[in-house]
C-alpha atoms as a printed R data frame, in Angstrom:
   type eleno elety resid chain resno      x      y       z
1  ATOM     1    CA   UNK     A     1  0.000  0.000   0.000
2  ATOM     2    CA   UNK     A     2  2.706  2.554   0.674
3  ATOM     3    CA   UNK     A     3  4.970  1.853  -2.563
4  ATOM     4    CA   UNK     A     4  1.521  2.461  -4.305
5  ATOM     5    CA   UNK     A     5  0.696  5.583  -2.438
6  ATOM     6    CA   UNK     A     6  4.197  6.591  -3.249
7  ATOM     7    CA   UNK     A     7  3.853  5.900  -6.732
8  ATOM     8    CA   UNK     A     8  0.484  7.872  -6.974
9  ATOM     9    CA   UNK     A     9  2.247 10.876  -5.392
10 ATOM    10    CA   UNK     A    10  4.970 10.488  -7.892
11 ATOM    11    CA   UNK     A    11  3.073 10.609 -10.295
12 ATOM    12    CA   UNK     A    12  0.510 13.229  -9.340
13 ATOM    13    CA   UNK     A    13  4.369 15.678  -8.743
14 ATOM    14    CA   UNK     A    14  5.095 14.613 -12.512
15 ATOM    15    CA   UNK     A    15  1.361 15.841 -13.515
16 ATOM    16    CA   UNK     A    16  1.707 18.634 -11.972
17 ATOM    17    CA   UNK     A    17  5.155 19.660 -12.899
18 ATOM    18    CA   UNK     A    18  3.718 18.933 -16.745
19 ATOM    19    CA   UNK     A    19  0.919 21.418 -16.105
20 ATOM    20    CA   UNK     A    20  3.130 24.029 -14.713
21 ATOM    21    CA   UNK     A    21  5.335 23.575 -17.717
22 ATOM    22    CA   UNK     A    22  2.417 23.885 -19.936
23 ATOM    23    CA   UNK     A    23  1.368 26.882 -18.406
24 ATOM    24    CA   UNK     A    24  4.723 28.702 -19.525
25 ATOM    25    CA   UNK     A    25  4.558 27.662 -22.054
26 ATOM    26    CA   UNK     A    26  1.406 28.803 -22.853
27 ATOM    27    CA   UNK     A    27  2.041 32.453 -21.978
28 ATOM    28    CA   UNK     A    28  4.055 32.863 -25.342
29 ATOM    29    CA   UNK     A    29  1.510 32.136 -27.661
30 ATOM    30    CA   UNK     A    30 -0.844 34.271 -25.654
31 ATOM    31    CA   UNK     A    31 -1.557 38.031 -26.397
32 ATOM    32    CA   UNK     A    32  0.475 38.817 -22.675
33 ATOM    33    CA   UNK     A    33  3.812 37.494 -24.696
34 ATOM    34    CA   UNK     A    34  6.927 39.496 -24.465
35 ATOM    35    CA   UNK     A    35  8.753 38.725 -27.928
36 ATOM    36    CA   UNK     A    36  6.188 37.025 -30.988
37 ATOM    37    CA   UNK     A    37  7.859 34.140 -32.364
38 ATOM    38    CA   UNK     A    38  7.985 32.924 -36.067
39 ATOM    39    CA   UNK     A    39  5.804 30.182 -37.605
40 ATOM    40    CA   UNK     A    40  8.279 27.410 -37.094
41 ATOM    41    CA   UNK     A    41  9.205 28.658 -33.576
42 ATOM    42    CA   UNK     A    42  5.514 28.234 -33.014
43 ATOM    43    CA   UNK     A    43  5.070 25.124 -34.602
44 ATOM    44    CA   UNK     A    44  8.698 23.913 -32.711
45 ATOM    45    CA   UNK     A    45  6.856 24.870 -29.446
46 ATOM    46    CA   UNK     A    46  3.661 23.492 -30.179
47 ATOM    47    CA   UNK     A    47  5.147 20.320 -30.922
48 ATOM    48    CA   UNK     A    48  6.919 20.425 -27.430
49 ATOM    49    CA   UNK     A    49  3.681 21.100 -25.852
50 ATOM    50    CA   UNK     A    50  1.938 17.984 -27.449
51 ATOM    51    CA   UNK     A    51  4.573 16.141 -26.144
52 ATOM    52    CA   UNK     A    52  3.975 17.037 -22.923
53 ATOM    53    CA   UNK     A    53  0.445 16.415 -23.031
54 ATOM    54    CA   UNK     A    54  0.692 13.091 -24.649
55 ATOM    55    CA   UNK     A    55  3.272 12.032 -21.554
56 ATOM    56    CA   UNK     A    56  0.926 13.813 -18.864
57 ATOM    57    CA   UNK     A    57 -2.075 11.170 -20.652
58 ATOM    58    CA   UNK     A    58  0.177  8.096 -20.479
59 ATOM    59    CA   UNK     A    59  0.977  8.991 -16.630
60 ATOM    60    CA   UNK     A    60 -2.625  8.689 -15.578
61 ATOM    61    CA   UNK     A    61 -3.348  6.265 -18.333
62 ATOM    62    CA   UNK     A    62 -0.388  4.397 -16.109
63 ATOM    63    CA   UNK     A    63 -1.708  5.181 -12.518
């Protein structure tokens, strides 16, 4: 019971850590950005973001 507590609390610090990430990341393609980045910097970063969405499903796909 505790290595499985201790996974889900791992895991929930991973989902949130994603989010947070996500949330940054979000603030440059947002009208509050500092510096407006070219198409393929925006599609680079996009990508990135997907990524981290697609991990942040497996996680709780995984829990």
């Amino acid at each position: 019971m505790l290595i499985n507590n201790l996974e889900y609390k791992n895991m929930s610090n991973e989902l949130l850590d994603n989010l947070n990430q996500l949330k940054k990341m979000f603030v440059l393609l947002s009208e509050d950005r500092k510096v407006v980045l070219s198409h393929h910097k925006t599609f680079e970063h996009v990508e990135k973001m997907r990524a981290i969405v697609n991990d942040s499903i497996k996680l709780a796909e995984n829990e």
